[in-house]
C-alpha positions as CSV (number, residue, x, y, z in Angstrom):
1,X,-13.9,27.2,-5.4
2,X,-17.4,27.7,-3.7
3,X,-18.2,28.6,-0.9
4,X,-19.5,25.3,0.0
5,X,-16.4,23.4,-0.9
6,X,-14.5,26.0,1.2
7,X,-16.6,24.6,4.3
8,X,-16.0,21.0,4.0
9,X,-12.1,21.4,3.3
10,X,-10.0,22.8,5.5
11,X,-7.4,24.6,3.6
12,X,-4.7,26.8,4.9
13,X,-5.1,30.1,4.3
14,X,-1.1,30.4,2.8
15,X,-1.7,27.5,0.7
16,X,-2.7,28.0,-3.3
17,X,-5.6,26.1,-4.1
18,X,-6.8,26.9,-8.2
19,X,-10.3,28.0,-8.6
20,X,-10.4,24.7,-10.9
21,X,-9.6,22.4,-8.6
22,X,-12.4,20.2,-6.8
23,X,-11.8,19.2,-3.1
24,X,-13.6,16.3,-1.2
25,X,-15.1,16.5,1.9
26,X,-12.3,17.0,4.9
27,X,-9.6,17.8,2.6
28,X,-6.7,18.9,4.5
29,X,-4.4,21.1,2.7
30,X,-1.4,22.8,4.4
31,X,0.7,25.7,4.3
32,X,2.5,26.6,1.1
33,X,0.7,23.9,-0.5
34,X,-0.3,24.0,-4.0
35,X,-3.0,21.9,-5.4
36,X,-3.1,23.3,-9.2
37,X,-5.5,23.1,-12.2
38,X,-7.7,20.6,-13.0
39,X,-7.2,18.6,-9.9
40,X,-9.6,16.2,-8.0
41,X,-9.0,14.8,-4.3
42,X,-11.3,12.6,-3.3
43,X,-12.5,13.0,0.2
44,X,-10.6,12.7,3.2
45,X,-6.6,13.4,1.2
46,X,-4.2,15.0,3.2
47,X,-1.8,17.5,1.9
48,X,1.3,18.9,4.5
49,X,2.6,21.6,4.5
50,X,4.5,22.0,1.0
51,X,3.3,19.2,-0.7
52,X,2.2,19.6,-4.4
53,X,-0.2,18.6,-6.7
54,X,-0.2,19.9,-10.0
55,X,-2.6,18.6,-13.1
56,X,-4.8,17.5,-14.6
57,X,-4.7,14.8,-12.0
58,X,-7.4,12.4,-10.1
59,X,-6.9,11.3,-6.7
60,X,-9.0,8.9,-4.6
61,X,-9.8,9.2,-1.1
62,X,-7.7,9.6,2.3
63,X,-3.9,9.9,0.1
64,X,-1.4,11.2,2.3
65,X,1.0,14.1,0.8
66,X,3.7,14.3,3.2
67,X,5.6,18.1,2.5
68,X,8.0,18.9,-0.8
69,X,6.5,15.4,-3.0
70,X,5.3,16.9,-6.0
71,X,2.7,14.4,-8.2
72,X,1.8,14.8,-11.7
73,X,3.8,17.3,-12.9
74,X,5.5,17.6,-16.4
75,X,6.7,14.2,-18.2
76,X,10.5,13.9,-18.0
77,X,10.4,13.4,-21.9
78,X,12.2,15.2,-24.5
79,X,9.2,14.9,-27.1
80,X,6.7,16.0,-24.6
81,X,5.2,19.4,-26.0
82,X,2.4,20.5,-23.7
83,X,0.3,17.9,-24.2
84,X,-2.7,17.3,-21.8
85,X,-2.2,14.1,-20.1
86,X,-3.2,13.3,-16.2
87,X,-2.4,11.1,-13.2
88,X,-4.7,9.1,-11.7
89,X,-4.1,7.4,-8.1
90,X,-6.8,5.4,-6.1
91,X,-7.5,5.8,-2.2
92,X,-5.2,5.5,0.9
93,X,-2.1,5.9,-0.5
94,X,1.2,7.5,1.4
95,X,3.9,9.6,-0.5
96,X,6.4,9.9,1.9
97,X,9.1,13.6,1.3
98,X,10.1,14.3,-2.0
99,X,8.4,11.8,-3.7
100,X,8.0,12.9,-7.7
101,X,5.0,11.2,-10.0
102,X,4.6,12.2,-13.6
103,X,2.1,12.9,-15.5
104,X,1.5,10.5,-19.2
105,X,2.6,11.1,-22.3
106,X,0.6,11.4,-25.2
107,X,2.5,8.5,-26.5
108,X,2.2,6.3,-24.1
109,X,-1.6,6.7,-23.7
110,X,-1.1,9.7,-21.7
111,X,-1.7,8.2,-18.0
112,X,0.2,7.5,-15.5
113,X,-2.0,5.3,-13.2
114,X,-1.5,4.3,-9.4
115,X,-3.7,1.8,-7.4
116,X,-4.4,1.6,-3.9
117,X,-2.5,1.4,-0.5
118,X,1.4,1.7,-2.1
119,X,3.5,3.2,0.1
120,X,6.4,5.6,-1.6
121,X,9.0,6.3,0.9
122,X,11.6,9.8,1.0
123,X,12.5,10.1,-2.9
124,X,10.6,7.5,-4.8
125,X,10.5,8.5,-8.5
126,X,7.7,7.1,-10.8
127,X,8.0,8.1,-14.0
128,X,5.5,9.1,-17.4
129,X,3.0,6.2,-18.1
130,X,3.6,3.6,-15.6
131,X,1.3,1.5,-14.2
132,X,1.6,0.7,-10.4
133,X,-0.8,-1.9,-8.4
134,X,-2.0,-1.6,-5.2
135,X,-0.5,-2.4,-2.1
136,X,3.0,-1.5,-3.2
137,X,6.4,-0.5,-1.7
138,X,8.8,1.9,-3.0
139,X,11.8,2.1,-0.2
140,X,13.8,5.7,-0.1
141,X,15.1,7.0,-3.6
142,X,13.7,3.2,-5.8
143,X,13.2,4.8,-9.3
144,X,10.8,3.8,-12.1
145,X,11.5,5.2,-15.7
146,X,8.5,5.6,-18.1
147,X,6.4,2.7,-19.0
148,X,7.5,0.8,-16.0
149,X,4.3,-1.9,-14.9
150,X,4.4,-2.5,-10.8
151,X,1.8,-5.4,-9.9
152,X,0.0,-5.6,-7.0
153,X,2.2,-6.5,-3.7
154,X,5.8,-5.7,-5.1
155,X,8.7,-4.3,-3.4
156,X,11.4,-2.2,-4.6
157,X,14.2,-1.5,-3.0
158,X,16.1,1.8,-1.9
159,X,18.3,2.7,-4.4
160,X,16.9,0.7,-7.6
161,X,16.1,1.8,-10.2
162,X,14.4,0.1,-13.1
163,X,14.6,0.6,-16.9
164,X,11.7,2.0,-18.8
165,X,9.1,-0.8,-20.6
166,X,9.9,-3.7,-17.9
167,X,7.2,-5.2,-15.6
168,X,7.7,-5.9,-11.9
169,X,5.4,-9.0,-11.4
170,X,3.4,-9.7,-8.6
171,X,4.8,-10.3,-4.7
172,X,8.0,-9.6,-6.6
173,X,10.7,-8.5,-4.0
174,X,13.7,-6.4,-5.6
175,X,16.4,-6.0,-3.1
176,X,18.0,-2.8,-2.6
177,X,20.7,-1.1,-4.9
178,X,19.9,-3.8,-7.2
179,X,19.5,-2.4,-11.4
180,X,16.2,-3.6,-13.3
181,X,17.2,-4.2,-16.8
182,X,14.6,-6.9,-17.3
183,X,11.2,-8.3,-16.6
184,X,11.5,-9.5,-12.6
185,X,9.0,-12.4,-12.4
186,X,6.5,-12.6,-9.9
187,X,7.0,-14.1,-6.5
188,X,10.2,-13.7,-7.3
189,X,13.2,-12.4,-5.1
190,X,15.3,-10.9,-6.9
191,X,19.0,-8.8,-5.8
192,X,22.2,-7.5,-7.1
193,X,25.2,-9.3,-5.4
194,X,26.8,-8.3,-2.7
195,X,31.1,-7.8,-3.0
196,X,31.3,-5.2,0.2
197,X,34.9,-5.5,1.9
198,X,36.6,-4.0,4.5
199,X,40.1,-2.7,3.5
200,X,41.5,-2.0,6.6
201,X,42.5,1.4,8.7
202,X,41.4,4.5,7.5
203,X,44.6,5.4,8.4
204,X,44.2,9.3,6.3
205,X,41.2,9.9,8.2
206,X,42.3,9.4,11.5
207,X,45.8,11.3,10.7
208,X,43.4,14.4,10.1
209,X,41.6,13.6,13.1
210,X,44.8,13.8,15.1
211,X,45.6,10.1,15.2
212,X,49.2,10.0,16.3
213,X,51.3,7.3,14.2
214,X,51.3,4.9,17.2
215,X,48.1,4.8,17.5
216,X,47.1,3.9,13.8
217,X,49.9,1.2,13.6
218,X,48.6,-0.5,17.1
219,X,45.1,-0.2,14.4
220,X,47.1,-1.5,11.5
221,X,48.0,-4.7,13.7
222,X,44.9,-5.2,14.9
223,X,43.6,-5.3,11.4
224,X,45.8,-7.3,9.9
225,X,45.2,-10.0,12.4
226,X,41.7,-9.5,11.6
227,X,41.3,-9.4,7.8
228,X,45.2,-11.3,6.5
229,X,45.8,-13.6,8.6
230,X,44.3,-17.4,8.8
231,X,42.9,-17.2,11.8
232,X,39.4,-16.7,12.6
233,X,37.5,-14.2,14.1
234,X,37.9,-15.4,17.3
235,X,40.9,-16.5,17.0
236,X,42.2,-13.2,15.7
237,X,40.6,-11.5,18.8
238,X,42.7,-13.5,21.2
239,X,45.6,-12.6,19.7
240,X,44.7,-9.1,19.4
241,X,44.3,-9.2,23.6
242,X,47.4,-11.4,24.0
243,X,49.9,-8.7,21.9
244,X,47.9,-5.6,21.5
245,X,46.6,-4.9,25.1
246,X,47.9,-1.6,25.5
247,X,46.1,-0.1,23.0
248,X,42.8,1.7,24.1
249,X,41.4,1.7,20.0
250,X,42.2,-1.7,19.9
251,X,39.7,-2.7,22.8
252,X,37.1,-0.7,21.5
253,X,37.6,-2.5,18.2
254,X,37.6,-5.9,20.3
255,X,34.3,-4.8,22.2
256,X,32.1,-3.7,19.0
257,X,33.1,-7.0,16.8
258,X,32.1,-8.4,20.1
259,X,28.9,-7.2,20.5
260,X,27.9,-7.1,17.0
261,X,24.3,-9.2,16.4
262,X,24.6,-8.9,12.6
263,X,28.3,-10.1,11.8
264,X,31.0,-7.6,10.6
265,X,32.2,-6.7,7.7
266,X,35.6,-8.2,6.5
């Protein structure tokens, strides 16, 4: 790197920074970061301490790296053999911890491109050749396999992850935990049913917590007033008070359903 470019970036002196690579004006690059081969940041990117950037990769201006994501590195593709293929992002975009981007494959064109202003929380994955819009959302751990198209304004949700070749349309909203098999329209809202139950005490985990038996059974009758019976929730809480008031658990469980803004879980 030259001299000059040293001047205008300001680059950790434990961070490894190639001889190839070409840094904008007020680059940041922390300790034990790595910005490898072939790699352009446009002026302004910020990489943390830890953060990665392998190549041959583009970036725009003012992209965030927060520490241990690691962009365009390897395809996750059995056929890939070395081939040189690139990411290329646009400006202001934030990859939160542990976010991973792949590079193309030659065999599907080779890039993997990335617009402007997405946000990629904690463990986003995007994989070989997609194609992501601008001002997009990946929540914690959403997962694109290769050849995935993101259009401008779409959410995905934590914990979804979406099948190689389909195409998230625009203002599309997947909800979390929710499996992309198919093409999700856009304006769309889209989410995997929810079947979440409560079962009852977990009568093994407070035995090994020291639960006496009398204890959990006061639970297990407050429970099954709760979730068995016909009554309702308030109904069941009345008669929790009228033939379980000597139980200490069973108040606190009367206080938090109480108090609860969202609902509970039954």
């Amino acid at each position: 790197m030259s001299s000059v470019r040293k001047m205008e970036a300001q680059i950790d002196p434990r961070a490894v920074v190639s001889p190839s690579a070409h840094l904008g004006a007020g680059v940041r690059v922390g300790a034990y970061a790595i910005v490898g081969d072939d790699v352009e940041l446009g002026a302004g990117c910020v990489l943390h301490p830890h953060a990665i950037v392998l190549g041959p990769a583009r970036l725009g201006s003012e992209n965030v790296l927060h520490p241990f994501c690691s962009l365009a590195g390897d395809p996750q593709d059995l056929k890939f053999a070395g081939e040189r293929t690139m990411l290329e992002a646009g400006d202001r975009n934030i990859f939160r911890e542990c976010v991973t981007i792949s590079r193309g494959t030659a065999q599907g064109g080779g890039i993997t491109r990335i617009g402007s202003d997405n946000l990629f929380l904690a463990y986003a994955h995007v994989g070989h050749d997609c194609v992501i819009g601008s001002h997009t959302l990946f929540v914690n751990s959403a997962t694109l396999a290769g050849h995935v198209i993101v259009e401008d304004f779409a959410t995905v949700g934590a914990f979804s992850p979406v099948h190689q070749f389909c195409r998230i349309g625009r203002y599309a909203y997947i909800g979390a935990s929710t499996v992309i098999t198919q093409d999700v329209p856009p304006f769309s809202r889209v989410v995997t049913e929810r079947t979440t139950q409560c079962f009852g005490v977990n009568a093994i985990g407070l035995e090994r917590r020291g639960f006496p038996g009398e204890r959990i059974r006061s639970l297990e009758s407050a429970y099954r007033l709760l979730l068995r019976s016909k009554l309702n929730t308030t109904q069941a809480l009345e008669q929790m008070r009228a033939t379980l008031n000597g139980s200490a658990d069973v108040a606190e469980l009367i206080a938090f359903i109480e108090s609860a803004e969202r609902g509970v879980t039954k």
